[in-house]
N, CA, C and O atoms as CSV, one atom per row, in Angstrom:
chain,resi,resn,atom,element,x,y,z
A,1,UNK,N,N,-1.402,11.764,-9.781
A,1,UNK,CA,C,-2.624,11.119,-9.346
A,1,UNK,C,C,-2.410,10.571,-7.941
A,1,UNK,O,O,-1.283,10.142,-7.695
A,2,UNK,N,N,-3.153,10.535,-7.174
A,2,UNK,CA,C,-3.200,10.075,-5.425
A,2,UNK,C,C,-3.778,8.444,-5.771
A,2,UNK,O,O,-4.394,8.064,-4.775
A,3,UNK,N,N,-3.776,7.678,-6.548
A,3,UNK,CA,C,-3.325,6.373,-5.856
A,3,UNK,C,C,-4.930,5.514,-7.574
A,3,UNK,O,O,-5.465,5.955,-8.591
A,4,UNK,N,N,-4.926,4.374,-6.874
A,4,UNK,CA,C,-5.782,3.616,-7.734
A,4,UNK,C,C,-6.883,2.574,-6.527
A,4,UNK,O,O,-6.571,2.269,-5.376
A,5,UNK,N,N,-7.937,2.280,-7.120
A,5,UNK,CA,C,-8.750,1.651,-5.964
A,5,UNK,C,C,-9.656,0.289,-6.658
A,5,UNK,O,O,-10.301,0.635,-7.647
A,6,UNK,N,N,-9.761,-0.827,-6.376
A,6,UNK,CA,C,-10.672,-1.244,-7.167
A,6,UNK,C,C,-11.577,-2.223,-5.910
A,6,UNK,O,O,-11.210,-2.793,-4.883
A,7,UNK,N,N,-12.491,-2.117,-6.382
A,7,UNK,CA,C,-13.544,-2.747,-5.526
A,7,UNK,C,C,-14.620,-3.942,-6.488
A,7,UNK,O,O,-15.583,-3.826,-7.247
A,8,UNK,N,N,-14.190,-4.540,-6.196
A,8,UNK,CA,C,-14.478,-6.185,-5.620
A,8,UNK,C,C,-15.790,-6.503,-4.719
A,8,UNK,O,O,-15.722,-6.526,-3.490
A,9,UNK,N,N,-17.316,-6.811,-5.630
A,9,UNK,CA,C,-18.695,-6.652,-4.703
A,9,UNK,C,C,-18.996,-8.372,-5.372
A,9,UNK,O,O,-19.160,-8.708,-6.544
A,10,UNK,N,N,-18.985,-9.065,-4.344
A,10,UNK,CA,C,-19.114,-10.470,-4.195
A,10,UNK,C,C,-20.198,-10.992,-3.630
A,10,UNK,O,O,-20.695,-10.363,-2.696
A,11,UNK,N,N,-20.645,-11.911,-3.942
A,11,UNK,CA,C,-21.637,-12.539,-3.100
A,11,UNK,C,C,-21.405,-14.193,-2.591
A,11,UNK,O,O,-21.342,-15.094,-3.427
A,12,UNK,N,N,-21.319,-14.383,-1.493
A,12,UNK,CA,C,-21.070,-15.936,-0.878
A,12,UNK,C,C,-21.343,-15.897,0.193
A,12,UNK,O,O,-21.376,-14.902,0.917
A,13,UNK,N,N,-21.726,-17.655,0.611
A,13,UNK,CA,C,-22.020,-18.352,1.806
A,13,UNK,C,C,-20.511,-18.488,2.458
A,13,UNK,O,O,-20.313,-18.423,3.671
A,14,UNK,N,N,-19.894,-18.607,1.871
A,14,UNK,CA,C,-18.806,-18.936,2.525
A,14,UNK,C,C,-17.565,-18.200,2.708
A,14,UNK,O,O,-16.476,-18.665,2.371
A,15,UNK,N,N,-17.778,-16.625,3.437
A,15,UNK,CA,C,-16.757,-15.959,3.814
A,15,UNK,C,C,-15.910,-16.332,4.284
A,15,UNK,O,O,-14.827,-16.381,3.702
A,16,UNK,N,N,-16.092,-16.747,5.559
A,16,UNK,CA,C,-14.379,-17.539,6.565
A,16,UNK,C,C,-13.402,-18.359,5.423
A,16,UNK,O,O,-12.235,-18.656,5.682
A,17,UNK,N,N,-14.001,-18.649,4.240
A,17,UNK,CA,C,-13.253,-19.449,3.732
A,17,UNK,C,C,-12.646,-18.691,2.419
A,17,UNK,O,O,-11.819,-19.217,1.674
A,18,UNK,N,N,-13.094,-17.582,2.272
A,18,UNK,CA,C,-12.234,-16.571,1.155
A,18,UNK,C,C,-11.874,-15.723,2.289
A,18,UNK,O,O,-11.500,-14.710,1.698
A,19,UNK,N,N,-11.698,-15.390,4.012
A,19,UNK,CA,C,-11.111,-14.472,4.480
A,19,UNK,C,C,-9.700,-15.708,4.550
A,19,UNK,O,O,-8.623,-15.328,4.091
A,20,UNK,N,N,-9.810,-17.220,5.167
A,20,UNK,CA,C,-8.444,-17.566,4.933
A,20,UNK,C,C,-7.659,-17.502,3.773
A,20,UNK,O,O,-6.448,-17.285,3.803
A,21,UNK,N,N,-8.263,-17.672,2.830
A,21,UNK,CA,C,-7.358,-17.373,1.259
A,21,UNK,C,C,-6.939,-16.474,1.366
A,21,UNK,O,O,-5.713,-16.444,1.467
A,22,UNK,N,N,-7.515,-15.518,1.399
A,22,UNK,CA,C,-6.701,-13.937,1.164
A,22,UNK,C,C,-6.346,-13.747,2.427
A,22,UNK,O,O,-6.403,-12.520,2.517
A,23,UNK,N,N,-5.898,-14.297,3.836
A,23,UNK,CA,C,-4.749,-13.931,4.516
A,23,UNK,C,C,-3.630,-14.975,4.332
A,23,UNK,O,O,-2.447,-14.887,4.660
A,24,UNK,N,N,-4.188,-15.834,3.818
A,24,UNK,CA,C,-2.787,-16.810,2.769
A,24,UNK,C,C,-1.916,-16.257,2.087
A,24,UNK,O,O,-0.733,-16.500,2.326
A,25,UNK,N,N,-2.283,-15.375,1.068
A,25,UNK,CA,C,-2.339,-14.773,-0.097
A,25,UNK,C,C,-1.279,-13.667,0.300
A,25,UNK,O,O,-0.191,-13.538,-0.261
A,26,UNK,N,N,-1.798,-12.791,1.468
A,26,UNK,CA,C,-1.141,-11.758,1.639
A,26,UNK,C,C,-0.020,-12.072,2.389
A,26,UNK,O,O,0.996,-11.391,2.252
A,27,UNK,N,N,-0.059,-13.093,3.239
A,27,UNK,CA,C,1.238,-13.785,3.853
A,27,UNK,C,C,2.250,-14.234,2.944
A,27,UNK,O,O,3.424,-14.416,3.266
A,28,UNK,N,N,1.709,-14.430,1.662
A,28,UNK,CA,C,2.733,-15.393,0.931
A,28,UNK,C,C,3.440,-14.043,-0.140
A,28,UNK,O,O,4.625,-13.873,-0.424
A,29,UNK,N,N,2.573,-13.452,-0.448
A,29,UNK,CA,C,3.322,-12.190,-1.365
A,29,UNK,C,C,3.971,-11.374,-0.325
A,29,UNK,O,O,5.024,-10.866,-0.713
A,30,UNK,N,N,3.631,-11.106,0.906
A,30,UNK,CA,C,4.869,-10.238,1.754
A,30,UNK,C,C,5.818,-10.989,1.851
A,30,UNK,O,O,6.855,-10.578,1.329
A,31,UNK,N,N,5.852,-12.071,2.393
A,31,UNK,CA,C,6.816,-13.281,2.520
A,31,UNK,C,C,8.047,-13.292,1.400
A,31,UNK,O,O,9.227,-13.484,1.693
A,32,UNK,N,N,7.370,-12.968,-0.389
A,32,UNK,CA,C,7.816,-12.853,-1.115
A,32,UNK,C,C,8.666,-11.930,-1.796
A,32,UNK,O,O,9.620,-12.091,-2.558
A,33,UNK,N,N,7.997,-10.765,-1.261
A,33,UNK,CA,C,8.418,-9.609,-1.763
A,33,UNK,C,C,8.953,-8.961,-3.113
A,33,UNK,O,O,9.748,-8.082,-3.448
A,34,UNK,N,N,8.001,-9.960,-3.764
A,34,UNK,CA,C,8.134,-9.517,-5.203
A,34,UNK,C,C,7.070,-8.757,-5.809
A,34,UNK,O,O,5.886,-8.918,-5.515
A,35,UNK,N,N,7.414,-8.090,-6.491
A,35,UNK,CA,C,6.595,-7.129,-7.383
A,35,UNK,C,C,5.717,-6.358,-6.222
A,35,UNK,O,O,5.649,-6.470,-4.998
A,36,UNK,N,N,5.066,-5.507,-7.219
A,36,UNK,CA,C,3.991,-4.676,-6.663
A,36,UNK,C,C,2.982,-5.677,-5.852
A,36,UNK,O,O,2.842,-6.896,-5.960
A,37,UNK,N,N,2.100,-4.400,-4.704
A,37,UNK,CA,C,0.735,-5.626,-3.494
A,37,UNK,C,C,0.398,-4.462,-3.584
A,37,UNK,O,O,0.921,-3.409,-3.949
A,38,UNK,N,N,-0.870,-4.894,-3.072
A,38,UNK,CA,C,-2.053,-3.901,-2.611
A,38,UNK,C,C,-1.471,-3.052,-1.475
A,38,UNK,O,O,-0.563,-3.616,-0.866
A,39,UNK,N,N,-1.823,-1.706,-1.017
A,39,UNK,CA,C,-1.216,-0.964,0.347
A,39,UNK,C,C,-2.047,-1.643,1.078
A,39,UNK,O,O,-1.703,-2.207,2.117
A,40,UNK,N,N,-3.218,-1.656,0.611
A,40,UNK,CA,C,-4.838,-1.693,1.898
A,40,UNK,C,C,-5.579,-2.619,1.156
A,40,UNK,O,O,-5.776,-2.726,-0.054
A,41,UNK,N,N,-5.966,-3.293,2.165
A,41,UNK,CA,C,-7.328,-4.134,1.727
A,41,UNK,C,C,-7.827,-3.779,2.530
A,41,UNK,O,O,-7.344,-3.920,3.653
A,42,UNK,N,N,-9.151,-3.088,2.313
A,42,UNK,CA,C,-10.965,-3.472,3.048
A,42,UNK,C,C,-11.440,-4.469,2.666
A,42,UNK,O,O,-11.437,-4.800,1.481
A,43,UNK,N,N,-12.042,-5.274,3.788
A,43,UNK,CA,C,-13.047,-6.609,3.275
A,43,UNK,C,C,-13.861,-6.295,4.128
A,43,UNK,O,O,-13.666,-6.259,5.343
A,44,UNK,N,N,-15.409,-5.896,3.207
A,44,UNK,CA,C,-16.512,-5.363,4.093
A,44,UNK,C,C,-17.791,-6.358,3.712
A,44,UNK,O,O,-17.910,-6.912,2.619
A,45,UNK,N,N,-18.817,-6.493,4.931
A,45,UNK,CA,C,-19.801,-7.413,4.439
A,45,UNK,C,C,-20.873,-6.160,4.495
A,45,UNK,O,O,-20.725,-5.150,5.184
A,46,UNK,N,N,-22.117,-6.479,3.516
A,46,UNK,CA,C,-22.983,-5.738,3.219
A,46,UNK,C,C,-23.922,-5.965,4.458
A,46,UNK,O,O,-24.396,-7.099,4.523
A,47,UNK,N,N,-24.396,-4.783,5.796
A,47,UNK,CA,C,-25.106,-4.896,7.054
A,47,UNK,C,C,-26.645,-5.261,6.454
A,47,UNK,O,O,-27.443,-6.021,7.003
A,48,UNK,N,N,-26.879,-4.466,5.079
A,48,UNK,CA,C,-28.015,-4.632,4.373
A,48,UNK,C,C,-28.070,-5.527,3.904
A,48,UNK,O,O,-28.976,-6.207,4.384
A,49,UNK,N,N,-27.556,-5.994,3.134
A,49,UNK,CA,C,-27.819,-7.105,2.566
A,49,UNK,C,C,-27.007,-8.564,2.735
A,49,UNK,O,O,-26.257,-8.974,1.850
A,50,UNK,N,N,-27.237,-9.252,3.908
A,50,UNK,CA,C,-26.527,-10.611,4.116
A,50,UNK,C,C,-26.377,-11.052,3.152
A,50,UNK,O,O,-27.363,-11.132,2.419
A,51,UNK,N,N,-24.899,-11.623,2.613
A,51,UNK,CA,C,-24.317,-12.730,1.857
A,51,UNK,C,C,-23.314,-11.949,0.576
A,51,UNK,O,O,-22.649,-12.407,-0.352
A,52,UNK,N,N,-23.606,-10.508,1.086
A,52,UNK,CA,C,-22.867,-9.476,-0.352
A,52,UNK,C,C,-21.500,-8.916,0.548
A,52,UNK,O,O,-21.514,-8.559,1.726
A,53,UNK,N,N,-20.461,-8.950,-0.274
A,53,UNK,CA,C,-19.517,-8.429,0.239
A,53,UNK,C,C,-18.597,-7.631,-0.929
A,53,UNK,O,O,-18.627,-7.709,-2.157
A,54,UNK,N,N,-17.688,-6.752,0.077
A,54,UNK,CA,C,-16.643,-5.905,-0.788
A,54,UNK,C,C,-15.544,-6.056,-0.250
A,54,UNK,O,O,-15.361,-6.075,0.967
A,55,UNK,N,N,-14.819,-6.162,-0.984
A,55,UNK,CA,C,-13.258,-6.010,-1.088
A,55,UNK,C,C,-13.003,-4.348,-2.144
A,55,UNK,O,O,-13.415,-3.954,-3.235
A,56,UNK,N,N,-12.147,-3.812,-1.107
A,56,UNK,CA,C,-11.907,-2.520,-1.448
A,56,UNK,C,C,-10.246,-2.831,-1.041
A,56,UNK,O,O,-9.872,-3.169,0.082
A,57,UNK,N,N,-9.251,-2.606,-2.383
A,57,UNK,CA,C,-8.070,-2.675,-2.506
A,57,UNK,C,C,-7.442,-1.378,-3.093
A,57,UNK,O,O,-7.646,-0.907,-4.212
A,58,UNK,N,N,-6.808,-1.001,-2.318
A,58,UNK,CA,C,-6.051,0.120,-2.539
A,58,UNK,C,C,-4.221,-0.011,-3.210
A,58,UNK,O,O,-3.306,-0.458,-2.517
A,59,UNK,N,N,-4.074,0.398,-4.392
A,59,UNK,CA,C,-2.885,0.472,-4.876
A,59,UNK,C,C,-2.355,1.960,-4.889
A,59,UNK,O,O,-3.150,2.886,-4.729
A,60,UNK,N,N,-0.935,2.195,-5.091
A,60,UNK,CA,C,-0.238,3.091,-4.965
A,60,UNK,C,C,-0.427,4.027,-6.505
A,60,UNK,O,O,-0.513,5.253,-6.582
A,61,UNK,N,N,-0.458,3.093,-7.586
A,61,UNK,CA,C,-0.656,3.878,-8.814
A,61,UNK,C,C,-1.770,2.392,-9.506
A,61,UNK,O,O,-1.804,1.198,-9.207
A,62,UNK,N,N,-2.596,3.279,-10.572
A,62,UNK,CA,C,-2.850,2.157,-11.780
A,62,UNK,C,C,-2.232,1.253,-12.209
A,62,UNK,O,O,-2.885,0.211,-12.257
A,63,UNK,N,N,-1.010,1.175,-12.629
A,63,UNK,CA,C,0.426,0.911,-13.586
A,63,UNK,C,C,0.300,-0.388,-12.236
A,63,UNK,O,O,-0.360,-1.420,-12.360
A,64,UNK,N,N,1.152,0.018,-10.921
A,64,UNK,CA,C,1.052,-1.198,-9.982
A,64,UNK,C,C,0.118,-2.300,-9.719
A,64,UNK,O,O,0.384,-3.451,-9.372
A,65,UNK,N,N,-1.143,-1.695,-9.968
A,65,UNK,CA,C,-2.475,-2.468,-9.827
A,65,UNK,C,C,-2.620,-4.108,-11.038
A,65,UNK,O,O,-2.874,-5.300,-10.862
A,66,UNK,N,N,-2.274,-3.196,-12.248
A,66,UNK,CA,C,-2.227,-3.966,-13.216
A,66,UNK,C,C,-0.780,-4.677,-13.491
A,66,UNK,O,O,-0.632,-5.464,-14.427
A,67,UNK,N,N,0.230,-4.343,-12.628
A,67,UNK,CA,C,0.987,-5.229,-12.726
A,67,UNK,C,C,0.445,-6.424,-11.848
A,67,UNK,O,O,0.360,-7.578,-12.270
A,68,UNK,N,N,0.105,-6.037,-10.640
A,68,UNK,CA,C,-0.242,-7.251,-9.727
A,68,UNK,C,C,-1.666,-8.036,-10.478
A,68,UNK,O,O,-1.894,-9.129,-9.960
A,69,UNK,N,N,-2.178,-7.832,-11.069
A,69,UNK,CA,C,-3.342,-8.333,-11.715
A,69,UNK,C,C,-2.918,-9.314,-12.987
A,69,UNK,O,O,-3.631,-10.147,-13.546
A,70,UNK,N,N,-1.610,-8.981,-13.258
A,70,UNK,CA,C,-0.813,-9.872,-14.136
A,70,UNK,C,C,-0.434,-10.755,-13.789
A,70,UNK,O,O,-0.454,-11.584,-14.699
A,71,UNK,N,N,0.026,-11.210,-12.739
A,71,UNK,CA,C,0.853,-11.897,-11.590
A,71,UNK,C,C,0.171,-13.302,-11.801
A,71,UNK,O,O,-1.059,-13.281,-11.864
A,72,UNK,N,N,0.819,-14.552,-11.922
A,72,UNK,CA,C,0.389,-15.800,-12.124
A,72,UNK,C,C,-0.229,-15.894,-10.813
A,72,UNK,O,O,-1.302,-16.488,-10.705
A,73,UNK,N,N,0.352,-15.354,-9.780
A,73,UNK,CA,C,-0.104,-15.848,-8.064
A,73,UNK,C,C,-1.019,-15.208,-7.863
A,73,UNK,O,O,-1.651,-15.710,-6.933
A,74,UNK,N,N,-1.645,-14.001,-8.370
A,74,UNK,CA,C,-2.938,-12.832,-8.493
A,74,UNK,C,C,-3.988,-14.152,-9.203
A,74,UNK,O,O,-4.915,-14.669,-8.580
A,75,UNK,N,N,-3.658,-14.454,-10.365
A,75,UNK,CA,C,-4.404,-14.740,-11.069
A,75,UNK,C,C,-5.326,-16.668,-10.632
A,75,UNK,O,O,-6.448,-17.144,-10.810
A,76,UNK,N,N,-4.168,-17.102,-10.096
A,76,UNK,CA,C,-4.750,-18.482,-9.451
A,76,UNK,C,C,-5.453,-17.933,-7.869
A,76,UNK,O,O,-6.426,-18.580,-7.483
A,77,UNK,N,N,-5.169,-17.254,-7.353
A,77,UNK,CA,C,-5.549,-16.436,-5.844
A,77,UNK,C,C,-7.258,-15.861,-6.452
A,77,UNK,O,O,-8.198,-16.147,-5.710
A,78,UNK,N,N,-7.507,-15.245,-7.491
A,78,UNK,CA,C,-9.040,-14.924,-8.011
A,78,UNK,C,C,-9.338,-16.209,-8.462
A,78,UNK,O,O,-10.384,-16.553,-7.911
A,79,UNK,N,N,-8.891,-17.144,-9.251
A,79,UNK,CA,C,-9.663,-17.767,-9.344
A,79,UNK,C,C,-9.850,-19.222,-8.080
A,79,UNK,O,O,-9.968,-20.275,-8.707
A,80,UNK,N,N,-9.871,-19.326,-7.348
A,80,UNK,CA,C,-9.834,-19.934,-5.939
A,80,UNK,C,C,-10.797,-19.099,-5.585
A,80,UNK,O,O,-11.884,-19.665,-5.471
A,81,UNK,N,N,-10.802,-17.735,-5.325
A,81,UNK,CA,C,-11.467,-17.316,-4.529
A,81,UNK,C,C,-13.370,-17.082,-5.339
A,81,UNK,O,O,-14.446,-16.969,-4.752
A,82,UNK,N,N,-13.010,-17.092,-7.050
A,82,UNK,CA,C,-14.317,-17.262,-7.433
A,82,UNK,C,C,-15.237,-18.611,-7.715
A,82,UNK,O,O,-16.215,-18.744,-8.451
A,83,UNK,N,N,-14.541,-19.590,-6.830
A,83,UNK,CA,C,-14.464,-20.628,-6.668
A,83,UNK,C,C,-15.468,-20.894,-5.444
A,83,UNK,O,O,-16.120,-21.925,-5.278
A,84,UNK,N,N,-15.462,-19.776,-4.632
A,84,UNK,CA,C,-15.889,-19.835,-3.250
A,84,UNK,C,C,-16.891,-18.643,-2.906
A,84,UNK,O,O,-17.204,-18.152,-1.821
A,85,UNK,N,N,-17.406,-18.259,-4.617
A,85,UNK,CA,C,-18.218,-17.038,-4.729
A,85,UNK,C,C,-19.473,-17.685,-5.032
A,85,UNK,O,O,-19.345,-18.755,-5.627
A,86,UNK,N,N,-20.747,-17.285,-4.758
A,86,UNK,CA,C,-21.880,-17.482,-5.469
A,86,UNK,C,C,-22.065,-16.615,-6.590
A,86,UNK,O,O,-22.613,-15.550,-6.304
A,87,UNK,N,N,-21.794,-16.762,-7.648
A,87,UNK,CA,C,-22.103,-16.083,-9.028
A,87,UNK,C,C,-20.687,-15.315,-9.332
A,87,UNK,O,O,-19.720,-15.382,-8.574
A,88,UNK,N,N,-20.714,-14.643,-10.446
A,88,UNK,CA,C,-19.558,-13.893,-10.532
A,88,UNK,C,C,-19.139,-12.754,-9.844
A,88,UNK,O,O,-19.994,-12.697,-8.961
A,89,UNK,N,N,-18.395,-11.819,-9.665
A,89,UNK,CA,C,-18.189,-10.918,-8.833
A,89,UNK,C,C,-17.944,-9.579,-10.090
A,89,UNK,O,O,-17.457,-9.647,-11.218
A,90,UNK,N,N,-18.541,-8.347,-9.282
A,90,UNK,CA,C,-18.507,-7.190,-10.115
A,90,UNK,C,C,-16.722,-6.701,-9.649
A,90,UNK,O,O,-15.987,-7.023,-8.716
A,91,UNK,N,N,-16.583,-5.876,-10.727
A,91,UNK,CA,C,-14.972,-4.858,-10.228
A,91,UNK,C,C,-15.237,-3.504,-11.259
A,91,UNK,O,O,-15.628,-3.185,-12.381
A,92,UNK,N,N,-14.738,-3.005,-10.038
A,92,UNK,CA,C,-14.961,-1.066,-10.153
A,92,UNK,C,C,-13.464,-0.748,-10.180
A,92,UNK,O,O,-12.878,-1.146,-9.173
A,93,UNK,N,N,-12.886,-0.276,-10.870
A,93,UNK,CA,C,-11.696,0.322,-11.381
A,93,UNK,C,C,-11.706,1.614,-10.911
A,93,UNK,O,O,-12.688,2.243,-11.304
A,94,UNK,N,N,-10.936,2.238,-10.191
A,94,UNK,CA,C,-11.534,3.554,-9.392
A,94,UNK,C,C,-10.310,4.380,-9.536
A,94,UNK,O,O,-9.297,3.929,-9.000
A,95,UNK,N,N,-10.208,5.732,-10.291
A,95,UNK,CA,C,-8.858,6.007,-9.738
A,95,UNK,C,C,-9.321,7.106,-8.528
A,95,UNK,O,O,-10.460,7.521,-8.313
A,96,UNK,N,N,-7.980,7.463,-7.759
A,96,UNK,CA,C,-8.810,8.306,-6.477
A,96,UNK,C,C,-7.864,9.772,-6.949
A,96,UNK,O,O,-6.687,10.072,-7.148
A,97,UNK,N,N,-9.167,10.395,-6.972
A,97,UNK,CA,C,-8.442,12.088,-7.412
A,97,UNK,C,C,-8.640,12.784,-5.584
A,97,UNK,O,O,-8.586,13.996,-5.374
A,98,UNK,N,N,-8.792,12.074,-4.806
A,98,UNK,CA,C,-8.793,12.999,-3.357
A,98,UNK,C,C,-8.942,11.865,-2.252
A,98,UNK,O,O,-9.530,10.796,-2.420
A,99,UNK,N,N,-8.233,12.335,-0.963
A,99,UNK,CA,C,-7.976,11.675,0.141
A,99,UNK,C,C,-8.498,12.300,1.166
A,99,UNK,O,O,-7.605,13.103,1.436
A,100,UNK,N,N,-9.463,12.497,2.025
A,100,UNK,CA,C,-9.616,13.347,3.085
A,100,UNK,C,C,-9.034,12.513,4.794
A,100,UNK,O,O,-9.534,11.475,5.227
A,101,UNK,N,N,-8.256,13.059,5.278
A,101,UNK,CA,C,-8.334,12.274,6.677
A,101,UNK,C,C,-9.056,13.066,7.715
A,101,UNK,O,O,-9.076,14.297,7.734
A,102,UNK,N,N,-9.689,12.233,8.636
A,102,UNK,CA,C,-10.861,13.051,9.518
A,102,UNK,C,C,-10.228,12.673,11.052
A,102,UNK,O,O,-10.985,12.754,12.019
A,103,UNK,N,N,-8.810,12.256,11.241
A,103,UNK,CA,C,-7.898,11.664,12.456
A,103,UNK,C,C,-9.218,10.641,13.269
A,103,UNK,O,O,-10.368,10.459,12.870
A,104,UNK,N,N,-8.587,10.136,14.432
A,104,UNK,CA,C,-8.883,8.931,14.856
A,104,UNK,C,C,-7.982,7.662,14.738
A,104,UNK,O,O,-6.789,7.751,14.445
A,105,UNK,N,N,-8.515,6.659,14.943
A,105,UNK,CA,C,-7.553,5.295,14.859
A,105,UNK,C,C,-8.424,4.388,13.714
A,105,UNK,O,O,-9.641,4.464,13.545
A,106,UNK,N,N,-7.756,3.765,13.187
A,106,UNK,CA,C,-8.404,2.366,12.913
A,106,UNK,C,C,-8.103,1.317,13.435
A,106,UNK,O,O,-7.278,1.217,14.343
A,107,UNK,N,N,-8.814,0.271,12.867
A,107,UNK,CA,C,-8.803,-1.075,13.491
A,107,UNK,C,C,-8.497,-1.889,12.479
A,107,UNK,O,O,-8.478,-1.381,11.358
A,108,UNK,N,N,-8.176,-3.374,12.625
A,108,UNK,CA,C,-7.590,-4.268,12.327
A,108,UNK,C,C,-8.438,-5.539,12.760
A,108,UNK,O,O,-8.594,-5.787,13.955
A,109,UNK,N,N,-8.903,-6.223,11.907
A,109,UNK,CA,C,-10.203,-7.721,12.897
A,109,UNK,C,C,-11.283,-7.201,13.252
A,109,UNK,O,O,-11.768,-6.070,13.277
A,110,UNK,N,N,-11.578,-8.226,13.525
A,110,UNK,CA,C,-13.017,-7.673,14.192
A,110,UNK,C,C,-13.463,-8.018,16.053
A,110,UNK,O,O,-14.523,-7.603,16.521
């Protein structure tokens, strides 16, 4: 299988304040270097619809995903961050059966 994906469609007033958590988050588990992390995070805001957002997290396998979803530091890190959600947040369990690359660069910030 080419990898696992889950996406994370949120709604809040208060982005800047779940984008510092989760660069907390990711500072402190690299820092750590324990267990399985996400390869990729996307954190996208909806152009259509102000106040909706996605988090698109990319893991290496399923098996990794759900280890990190086990993780006491996963598990206080969601709930903080649904803390700072308006309503609950949906999650899409995705596995990815294909990768296309179309070359170019990406970016990093905004």
């Amino acid at each position: 299988m080419a990898g696992f994906v889950q996406i994370i469609e949120y709604r809040t007033s208060k982005p800047d304040e779940i984008r510092a958590l989760g660069e907390d988050f990711r500072k402190t588990r690299v820092a750590s270097d324990d267990g399985p992390r996400p390869v990729r995070l996307l954190a996208c805001a909806d152009r259509d619809n102000p106040g909706r957002y996605f988090s698109i997290v990319e893991f290496a396998s399923y098996e990794e995903a759900m280890e990190n979803s086990n993780r006491e530091d996963t598990s206080e890190f969601a709930a903080k961050m649904m803390e700072l959600t308006d309503g609950p947040a949906t999650f899409y369990n995705l596995d990815v059966e294909d990768t296309l690359d179309y070359g170019g660069t990406g970016s990093s910030g905004a």
